[in-house]
C-alpha positions as CSV (number, residue, x, y, z in Angstrom):
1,X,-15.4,-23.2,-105.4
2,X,-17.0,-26.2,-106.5
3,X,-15.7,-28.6,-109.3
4,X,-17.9,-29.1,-112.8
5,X,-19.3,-32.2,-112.0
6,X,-20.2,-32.0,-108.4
7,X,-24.0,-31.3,-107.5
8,X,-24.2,-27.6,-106.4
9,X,-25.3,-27.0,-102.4
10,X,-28.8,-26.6,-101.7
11,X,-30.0,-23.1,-101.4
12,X,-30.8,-21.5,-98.2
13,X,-34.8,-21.2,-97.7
14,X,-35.9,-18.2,-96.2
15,X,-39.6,-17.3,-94.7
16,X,-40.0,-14.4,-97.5
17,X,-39.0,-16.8,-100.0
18,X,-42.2,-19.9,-98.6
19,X,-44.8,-16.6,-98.3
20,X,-45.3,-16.6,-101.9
21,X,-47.1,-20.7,-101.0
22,X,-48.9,-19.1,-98.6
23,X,-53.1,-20.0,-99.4
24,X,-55.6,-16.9,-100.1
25,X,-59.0,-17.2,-100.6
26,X,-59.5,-15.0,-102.9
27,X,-57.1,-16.7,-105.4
28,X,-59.5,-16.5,-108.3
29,X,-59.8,-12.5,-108.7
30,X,-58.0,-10.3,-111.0
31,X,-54.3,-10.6,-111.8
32,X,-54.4,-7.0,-109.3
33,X,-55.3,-9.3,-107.4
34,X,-52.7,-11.8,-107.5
35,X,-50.3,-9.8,-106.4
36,X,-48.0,-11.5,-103.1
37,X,-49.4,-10.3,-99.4
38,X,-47.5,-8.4,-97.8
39,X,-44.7,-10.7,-95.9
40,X,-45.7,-11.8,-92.3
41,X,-43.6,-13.7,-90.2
42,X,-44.7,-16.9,-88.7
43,X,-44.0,-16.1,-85.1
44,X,-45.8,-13.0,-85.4
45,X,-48.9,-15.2,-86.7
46,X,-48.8,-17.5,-84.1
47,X,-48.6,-14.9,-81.2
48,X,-51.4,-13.3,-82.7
49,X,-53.7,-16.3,-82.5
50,X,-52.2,-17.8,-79.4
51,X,-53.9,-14.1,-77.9
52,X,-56.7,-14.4,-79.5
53,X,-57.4,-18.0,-78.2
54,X,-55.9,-17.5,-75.1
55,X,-58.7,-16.9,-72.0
56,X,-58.2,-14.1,-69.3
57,X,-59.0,-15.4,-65.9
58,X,-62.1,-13.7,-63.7
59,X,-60.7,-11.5,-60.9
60,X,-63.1,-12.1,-58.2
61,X,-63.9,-9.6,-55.5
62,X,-65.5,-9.8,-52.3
63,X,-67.6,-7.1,-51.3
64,X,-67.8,-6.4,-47.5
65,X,-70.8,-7.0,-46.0
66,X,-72.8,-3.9,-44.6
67,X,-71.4,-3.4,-41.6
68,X,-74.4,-3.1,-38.5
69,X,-74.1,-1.0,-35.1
70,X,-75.0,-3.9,-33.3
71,X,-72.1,-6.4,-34.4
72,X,-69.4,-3.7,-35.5
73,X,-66.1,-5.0,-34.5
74,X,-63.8,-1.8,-34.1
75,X,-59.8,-3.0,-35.4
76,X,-57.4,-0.4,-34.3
77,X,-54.5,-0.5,-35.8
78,X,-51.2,0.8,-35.0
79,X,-48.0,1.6,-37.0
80,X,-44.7,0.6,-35.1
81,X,-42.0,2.9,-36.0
82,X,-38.3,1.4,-35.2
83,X,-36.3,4.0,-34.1
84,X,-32.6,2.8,-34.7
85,X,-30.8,6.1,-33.5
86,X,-28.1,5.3,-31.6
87,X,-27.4,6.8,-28.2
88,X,-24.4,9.8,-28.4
89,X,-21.9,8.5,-27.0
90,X,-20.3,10.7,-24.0
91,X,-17.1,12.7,-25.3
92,X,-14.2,11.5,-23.0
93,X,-13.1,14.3,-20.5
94,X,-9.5,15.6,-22.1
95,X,-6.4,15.5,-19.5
96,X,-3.5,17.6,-19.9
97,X,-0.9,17.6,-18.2
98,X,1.1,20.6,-16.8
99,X,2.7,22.7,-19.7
100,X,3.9,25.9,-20.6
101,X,1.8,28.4,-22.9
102,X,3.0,31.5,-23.8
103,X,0.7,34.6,-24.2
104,X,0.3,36.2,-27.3
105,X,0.6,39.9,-26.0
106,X,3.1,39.9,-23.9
107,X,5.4,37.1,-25.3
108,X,5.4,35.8,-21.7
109,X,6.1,32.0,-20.7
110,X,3.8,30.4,-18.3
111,X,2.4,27.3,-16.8
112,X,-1.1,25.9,-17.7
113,X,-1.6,23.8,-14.6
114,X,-3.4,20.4,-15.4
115,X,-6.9,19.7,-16.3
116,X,-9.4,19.4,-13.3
117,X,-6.4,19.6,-10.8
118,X,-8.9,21.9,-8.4
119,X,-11.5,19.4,-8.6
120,X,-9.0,16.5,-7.8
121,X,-7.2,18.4,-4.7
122,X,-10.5,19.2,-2.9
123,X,-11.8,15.4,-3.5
124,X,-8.6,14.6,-1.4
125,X,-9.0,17.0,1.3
126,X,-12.7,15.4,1.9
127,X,-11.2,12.0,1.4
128,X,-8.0,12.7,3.7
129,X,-10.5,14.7,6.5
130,X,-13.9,12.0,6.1
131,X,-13.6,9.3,3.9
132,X,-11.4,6.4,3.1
133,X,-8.1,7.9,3.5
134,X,-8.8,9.7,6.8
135,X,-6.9,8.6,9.8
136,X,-3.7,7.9,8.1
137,X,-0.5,7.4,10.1
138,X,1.4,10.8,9.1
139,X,-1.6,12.1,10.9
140,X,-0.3,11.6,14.5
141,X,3.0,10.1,14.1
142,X,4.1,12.3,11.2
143,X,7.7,14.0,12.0
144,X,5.9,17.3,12.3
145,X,4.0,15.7,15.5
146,X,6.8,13.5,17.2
147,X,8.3,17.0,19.2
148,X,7.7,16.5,22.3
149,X,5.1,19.6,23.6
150,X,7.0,20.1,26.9
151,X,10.7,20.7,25.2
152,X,11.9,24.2,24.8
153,X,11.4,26.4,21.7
154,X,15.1,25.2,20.6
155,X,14.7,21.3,21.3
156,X,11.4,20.9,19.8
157,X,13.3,22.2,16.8
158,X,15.7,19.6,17.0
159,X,13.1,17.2,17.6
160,X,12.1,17.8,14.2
161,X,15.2,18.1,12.6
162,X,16.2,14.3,14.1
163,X,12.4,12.8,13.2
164,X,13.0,13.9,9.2
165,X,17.0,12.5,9.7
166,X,15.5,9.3,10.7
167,X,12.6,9.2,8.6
168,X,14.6,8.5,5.7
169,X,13.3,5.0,4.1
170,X,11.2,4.2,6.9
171,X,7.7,3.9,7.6
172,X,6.1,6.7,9.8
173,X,4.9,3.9,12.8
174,X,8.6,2.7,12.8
175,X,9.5,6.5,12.9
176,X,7.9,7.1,15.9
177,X,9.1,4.8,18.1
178,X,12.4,5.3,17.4
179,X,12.3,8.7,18.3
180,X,10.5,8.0,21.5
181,X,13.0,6.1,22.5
182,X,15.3,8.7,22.0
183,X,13.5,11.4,24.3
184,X,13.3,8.9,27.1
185,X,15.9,6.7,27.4
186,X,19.1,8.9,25.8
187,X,21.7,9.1,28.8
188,X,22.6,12.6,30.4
189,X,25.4,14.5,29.3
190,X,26.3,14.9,32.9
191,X,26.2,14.3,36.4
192,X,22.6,15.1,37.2
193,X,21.7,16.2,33.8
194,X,17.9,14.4,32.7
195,X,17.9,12.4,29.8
196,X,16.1,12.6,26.5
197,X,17.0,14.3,23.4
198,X,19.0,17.1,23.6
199,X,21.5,18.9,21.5
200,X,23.9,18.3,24.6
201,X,22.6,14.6,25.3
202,X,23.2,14.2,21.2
203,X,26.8,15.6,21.6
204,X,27.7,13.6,24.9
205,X,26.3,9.7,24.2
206,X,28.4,7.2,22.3
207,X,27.7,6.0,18.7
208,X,27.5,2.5,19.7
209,X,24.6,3.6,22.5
210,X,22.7,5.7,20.0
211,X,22.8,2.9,17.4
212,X,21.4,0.5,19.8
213,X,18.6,3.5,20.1
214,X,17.2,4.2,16.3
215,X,18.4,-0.1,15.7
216,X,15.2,-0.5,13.6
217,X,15.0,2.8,11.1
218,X,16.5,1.6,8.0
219,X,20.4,2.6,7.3
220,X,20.4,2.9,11.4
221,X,24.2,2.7,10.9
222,X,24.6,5.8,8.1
223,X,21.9,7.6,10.3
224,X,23.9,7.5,13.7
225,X,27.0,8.7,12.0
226,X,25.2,12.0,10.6
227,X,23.6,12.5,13.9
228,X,27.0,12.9,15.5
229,X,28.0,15.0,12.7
230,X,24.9,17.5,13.0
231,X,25.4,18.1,16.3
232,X,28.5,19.1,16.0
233,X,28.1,21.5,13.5
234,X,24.8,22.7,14.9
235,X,27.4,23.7,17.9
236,X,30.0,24.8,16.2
237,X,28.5,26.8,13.4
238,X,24.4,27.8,14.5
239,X,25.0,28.4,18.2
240,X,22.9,25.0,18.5
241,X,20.3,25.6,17.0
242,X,19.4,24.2,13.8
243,X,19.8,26.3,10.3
244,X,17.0,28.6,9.6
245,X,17.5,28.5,5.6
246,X,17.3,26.2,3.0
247,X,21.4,26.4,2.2
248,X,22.2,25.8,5.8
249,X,19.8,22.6,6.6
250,X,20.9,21.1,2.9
251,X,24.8,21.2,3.9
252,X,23.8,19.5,7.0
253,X,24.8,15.3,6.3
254,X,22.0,13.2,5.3
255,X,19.5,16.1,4.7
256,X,18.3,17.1,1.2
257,X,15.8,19.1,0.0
258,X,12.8,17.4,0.8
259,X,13.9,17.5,4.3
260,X,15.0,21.2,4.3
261,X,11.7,22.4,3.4
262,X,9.5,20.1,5.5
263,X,11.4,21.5,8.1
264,X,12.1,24.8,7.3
265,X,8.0,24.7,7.4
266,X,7.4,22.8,11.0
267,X,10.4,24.0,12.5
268,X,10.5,28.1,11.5
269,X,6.9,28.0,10.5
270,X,8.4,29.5,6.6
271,X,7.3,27.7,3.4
272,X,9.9,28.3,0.5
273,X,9.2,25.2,-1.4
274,X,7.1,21.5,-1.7
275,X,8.5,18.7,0.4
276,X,8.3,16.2,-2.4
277,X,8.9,12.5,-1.3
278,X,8.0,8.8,-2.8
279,X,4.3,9.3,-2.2
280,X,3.9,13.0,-4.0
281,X,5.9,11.8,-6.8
282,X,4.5,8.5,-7.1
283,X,1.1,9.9,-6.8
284,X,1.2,13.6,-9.2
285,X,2.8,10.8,-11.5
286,X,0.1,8.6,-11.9
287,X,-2.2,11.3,-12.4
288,X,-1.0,12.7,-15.2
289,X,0.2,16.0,-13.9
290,X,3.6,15.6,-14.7
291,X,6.5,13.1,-16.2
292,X,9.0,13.4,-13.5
293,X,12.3,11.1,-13.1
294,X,12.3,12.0,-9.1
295,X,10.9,13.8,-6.4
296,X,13.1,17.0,-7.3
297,X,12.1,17.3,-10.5
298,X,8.3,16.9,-9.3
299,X,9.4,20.0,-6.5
300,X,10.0,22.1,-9.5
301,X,7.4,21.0,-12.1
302,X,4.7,21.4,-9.2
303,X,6.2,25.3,-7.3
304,X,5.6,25.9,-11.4
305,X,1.9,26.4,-11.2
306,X,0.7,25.4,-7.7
307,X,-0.7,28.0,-6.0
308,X,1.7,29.0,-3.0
309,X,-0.6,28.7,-0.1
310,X,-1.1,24.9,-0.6
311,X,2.5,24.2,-1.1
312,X,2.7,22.9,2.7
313,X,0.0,21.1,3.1
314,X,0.2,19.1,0.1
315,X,2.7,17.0,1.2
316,X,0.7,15.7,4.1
317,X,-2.4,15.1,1.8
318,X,-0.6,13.1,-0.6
319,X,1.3,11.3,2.0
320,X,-1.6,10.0,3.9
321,X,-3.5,9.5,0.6
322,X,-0.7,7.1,-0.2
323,X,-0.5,5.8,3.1
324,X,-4.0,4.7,3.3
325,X,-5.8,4.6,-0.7
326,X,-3.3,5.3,-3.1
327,X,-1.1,2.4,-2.1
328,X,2.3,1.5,-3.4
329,X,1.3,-2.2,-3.8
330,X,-2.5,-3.2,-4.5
331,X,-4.0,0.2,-5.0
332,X,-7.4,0.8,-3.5
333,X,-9.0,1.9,-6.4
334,X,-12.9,1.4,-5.8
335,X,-12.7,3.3,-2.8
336,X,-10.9,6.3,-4.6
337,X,-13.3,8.8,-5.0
338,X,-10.9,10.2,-8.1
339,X,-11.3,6.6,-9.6
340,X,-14.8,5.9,-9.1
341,X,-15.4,9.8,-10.9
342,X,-13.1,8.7,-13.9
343,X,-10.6,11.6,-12.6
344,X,-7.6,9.4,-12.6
345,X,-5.9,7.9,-15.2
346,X,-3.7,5.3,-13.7
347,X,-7.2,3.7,-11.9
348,X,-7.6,0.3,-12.3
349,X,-10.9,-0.5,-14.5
350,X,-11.6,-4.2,-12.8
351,X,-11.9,-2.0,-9.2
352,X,-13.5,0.8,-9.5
353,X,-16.6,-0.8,-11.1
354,X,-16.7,-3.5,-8.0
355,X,-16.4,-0.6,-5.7
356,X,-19.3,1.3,-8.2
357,X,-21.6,-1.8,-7.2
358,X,-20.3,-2.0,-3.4
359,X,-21.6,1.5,-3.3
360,X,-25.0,1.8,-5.3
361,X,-27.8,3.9,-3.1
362,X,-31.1,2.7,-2.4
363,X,-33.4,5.8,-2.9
364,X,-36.9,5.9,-2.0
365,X,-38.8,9.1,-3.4
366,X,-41.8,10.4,-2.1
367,X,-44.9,11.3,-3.8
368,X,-43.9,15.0,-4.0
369,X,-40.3,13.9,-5.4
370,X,-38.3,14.6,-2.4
371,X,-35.7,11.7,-1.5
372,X,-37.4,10.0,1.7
373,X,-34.4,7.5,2.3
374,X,-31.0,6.6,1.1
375,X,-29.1,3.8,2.0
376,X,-25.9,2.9,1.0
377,X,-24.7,-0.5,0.2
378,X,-21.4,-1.8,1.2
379,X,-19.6,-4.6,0.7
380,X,-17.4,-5.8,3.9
381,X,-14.9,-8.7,3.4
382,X,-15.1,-11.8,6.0
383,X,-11.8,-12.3,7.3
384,X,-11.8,-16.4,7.9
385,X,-9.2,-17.5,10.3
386,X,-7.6,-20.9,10.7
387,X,-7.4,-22.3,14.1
388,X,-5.4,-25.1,14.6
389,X,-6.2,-27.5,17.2
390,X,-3.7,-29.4,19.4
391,X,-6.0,-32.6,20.2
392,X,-3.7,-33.8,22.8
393,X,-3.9,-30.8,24.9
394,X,-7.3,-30.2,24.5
395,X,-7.4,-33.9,26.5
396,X,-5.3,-33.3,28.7
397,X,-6.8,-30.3,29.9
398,X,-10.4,-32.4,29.8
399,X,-8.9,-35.3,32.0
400,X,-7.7,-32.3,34.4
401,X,-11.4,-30.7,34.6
402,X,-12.5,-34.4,35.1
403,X,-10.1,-34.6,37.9
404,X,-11.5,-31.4,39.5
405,X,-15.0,-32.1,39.2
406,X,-16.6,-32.4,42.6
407,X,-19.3,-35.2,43.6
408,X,-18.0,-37.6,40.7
409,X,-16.7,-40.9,42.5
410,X,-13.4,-43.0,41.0
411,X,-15.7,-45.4,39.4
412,X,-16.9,-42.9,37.1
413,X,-14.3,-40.9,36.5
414,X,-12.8,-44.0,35.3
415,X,-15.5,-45.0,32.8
416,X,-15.2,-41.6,31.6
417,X,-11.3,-42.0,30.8
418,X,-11.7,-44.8,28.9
């Protein structure tokens, strides 16, 4: 609050308070007259001139000339509609692998076999009989094939008893000529008895003499010692001849079950299981079929839901499949007819599209549609070889044509030493 003797503040001056100065004209009418206007606010005076003073600007319009039939120009115009839908994308085929299902009605446990197994197992066959993997080296010099044709009913059995012995961590090739040693050059058992491979010849020759036979299988050593063994038990306890059951041919040394039912099926011409080896389990493994830890485990989990009538022949599909495509090392994946029809799973990406462009058609169509020619483009690699050049001999063997060259006189053959 101010003090007595200071001046008070100014007071605050409102526009209602200056619109009582505000000029009229008609000032000098009746005191009715004289009456204050009714308050209007500066800003609202101002606007109100500035719109009355303010000019609107012309719009001008061209009219279009009448247009004539002689010098019409026709303008067609076109809307572009951008179509941004996106193409579906194709739903990834579903693989399942082997597994057990149980029906509903009956409470029964079965095996679902794997997804598109059928398709894959013919695509095989045509592969193994026509394509890529045709040819294979279990094809002719499988153990099912190394009995000799000539032998009696009983040795060719034997035959194929010691070609599955021997076969044992080596390769088919290897296989073969081992054995064919054996049914040419193993001794007699006698005076005048022929030699080859016999159950007699087998019981007769010394260890040392048969391991200098079957020297390149692999375990040559383990492998000569359970030949001796076999053949005496095949004499002592099967009348030799070899067992005719699974039981009997698995208690023989070095045979297991892989062996037993290969040749329980060559042999007696009876299938009672799969002869699973490395290839079939290595293989059924990378497609998805199964998780197996080793080949008997992949026996059972395939006699699970394979149909029984390919149970033998499996084993040679597979085998020559992985002989040939389906290698151990450096798979041949873009000439795979599973891989190049995104069948299998374990296919390597970077190969199967370099064998998709090796293999891209040229098709001509006709003019009624019909396919006139097809050509099929494939890639072949150029094997460059090194040769290496001895430059000495290569003179030597000049200066010795020189030497031999008739009508050429000493003077000349000199000039063309030097």
């Amino acid at each position: 609050m101010p003090s007595p003797g200071s001046p008070s503040p100014p007071r605050r001056v409102t526009r209602g308070a200056l619109a009582r100065f505000a000029y009229h004209a008609d000032s000098s009418s009746s005191k009715e007259n004289t009456a204050p206007p009714s308050v209007t606010d500066i800003e609202d005076a101002v606007s109100d001139q500035t719109s009355a003073t303010t000019t609107r600007k012309r719009k001008r319009t061209v009219q279009p000339a009448p247009s004539s039939t002689s010098s019409a120009i026709a303008v067609k115009t076109e809307s572009l509609e951008v179509e941004t839908a996106t193409k579906p994308s194709t739903p990834r085929r579903a693989r399942k692998p082997a597994r057990k299902t149980i029906d509903p009605a009956t409470n029964e446990t079965s095996v679902a076999p794997p997804s598109d197994w059928e398709e894959m197992y013919d695509l095989v066959k045509e592969m193994r009989l026509s394509g890529p993997a045709a040819n294979a080296a279990v094809d002719t010099m499988g153990c099912e094939r190394l009995a000799l044709p000539t032998a009696s009913p009983r040795d060719q059995r034997f035959h194929t008893l010691v070609a599955l012995m021997l076969s044992s961590q080596t390769k088919d090739t290897t296989n073969a000529v081992a054995m064919r040693r054996l049914q040419t050059e193993l001794p007699g058992h006698g005076p005048g008895a022929a030699p080859g491979l016999t159950l007699e010849n087998m019981l007769a020759v010394a260890p040392e003499r048969l391991n200098e036979l079957i020297w390149a299988v692999g375990f040559h050593n383990n492998k000569t010692r359970y030949l001796k063994q076999t053949a005496e038990i095949l004499r002592d306890r099967w009348a030799g001849d070899i067992p005719d059951s699974i039981e009997g041919l698995v208690a023989l040394p070095g045979v297991g079950p892989k062996m037993a039912h290969l040749c329980l099926s060559a042999a007696w011409g009876r299938t009672e299981g799969i002869g699973v080896d490395v290839h079939v389990h290595r293989i059924t493994n990378l497609w998805g079929w199964h998780k197996t830890k080793g080949p008997e485990d992949t026996r059972l989990a395939l006699q699970a839901w394979l149909p029984r009538d390919r149970w033998r022949e499996i084993n040679g599909l597979l085998v020559g499949l992985g002989q040939t495509v389906c290698l151990p090392v450096g798979r041949r994946c873009g000439d795979c007819e599973l891989g190049l029809r995104g069948l299998c799973r374990a296919a390597e990406r970077g190969k199967v599209l370099q064998g998709r462009k090796a293999r891209e058609a040229k098709i001509e169509v006709g003019e009624d549609g019909d396919v006139v020619k097809k050509e099929e483009v494939e890639t072949e690699d150029v094997v460059v070889k090194d040769i290496v050049k001895n430059e000495d001999v290569d003179e030597k063997v000049k200066l010795e044509q020189l030497d031999q060259t008739p009508g050429l006189d000493s003077g000349r053959r000199a000039k063309k030493r030097r």
